[in-house]
C-alpha positions as CSV (number, residue, x, y, z in Angstrom):
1,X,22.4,64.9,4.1
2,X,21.8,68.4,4.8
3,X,21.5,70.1,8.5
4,X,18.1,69.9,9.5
5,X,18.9,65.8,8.8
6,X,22.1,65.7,10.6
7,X,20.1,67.1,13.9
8,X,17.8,64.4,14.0
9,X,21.4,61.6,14.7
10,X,23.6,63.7,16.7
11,X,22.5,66.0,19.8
12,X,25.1,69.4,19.1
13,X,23.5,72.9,17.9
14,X,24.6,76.4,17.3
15,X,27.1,77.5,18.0
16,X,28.8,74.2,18.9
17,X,26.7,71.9,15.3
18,X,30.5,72.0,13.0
19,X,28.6,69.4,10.6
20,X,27.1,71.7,7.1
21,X,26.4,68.5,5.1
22,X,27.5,64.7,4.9
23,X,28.8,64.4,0.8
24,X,29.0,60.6,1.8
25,X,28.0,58.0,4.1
26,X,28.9,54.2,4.4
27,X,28.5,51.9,7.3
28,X,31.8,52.1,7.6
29,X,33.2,55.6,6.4
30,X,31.7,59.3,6.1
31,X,32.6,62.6,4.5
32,X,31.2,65.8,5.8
33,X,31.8,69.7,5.1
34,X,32.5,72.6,7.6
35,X,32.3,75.9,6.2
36,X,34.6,78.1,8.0
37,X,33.0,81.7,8.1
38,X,34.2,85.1,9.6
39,X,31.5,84.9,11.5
40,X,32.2,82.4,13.8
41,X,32.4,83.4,17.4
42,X,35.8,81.3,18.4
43,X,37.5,83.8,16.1
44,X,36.8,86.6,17.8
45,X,39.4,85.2,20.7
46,X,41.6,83.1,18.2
47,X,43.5,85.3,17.1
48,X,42.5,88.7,16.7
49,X,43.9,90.1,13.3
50,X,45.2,86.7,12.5
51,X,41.8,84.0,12.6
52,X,42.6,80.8,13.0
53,X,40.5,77.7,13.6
54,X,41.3,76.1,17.1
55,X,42.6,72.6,16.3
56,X,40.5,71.5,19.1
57,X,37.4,72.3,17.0
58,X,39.0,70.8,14.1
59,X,38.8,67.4,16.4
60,X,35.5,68.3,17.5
61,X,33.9,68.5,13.6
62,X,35.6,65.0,12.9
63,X,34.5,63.4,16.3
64,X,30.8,65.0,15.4
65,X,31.4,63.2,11.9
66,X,32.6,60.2,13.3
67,X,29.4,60.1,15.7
68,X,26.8,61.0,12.9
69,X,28.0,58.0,10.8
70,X,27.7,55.3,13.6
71,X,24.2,56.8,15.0
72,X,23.0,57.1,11.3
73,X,24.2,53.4,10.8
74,X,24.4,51.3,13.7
75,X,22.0,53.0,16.3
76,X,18.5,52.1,16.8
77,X,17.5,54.8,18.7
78,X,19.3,57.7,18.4
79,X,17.2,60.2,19.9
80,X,18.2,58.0,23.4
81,X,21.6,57.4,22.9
82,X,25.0,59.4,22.5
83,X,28.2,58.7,21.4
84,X,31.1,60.1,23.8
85,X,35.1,61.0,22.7
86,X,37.0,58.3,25.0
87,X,40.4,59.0,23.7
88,X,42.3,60.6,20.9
89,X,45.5,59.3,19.7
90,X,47.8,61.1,17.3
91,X,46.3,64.0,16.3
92,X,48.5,66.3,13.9
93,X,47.9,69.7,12.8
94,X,49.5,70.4,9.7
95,X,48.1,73.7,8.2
96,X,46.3,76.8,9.8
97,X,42.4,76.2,8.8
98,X,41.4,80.1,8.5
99,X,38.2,81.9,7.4
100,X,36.7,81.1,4.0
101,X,38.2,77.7,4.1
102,X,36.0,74.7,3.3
103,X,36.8,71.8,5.6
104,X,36.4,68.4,4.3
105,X,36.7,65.5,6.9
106,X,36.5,62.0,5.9
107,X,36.4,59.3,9.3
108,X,36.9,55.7,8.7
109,X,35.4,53.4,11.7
110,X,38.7,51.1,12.7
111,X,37.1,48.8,14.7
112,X,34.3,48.1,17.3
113,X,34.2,45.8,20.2
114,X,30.6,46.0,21.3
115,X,30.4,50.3,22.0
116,X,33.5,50.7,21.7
117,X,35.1,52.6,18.7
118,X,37.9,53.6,17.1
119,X,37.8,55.5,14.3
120,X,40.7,57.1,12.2
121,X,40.1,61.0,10.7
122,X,41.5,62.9,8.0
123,X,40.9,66.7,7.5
124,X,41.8,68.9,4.7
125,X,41.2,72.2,2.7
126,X,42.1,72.1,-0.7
127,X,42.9,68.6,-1.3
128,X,45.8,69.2,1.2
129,X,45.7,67.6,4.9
130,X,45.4,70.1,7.7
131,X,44.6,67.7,10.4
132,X,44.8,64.0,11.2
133,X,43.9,61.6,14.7
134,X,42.9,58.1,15.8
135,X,40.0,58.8,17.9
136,X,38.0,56.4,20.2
137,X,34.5,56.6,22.0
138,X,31.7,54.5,23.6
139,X,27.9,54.7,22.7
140,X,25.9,55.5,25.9
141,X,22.6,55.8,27.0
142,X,21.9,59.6,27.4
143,X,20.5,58.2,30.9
144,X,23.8,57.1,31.9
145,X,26.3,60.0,30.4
């Protein structure tokens, strides 16, 4: 699945879209890329001479995976409905994700109790793991968000 596909499940754009492609999608389990450029404007602030990806983002790009995989597969009618972060739960960061990296993040759904979520996530560049969380969230109407 390519961007202009992974627009029509899940409601973020530029600058804050930190989806480039889905290399796989199951019910139940996704794998998406982020290519990190120079260009991107969070490194202007973080750090200056020393560019490192926020690990906040890093969560954001596996929440955003997370969310494309259960509006892709479980959701009806996406363009009405959102899925929103409820909780995160052990996140680690374990490497500094700097520009030129390629970030691969694979999200497992954990369970579901009717919207209700959890979801495990696993990010790394080059085969090694730079970040890793439990994550849960609720699909919602957009009317009620």
């Amino acid at each position: 699945m390519k961007i202009e596909e992974i627009k029509n499940y899940i409601p973020h754009r530029y600058p804050f879209l930190l989806i480039d492609r889905v290399l796989e999608l199951e019910e139940d389990r996704i794998v998406t890329l982020k290519n990190v450029t120079v260009n991107e404007d969070f490194f202007n602030g973080h750090f200056p001479g020393a560019p490192i990806m926020p690990g906040v983002l890093q969560v954001e790009a596996m929440a955003q995976s997370g969310a494309l995989m259960i509006m892709k597969s479980q959701v009806d009618d996406p363009e009405n409905t959102l899925m929103v972060f409820t909780g995160i739960k052990n996140a680690k960061f374990r490497k500094s994700v700097v520009p030129g990296d390629q970030l691969r993040m694979e999200v497992r759904l954990e369970s579901q109790r009717r919207n209700f979520i959890t979801m495990i996530g696993k990010a790394t560049v080059d085969d090694k793991v730079v970040c890793e969380l439990e994550a849960s969230a609720a699909i919602v109407s957009k009317e009620s968000a």
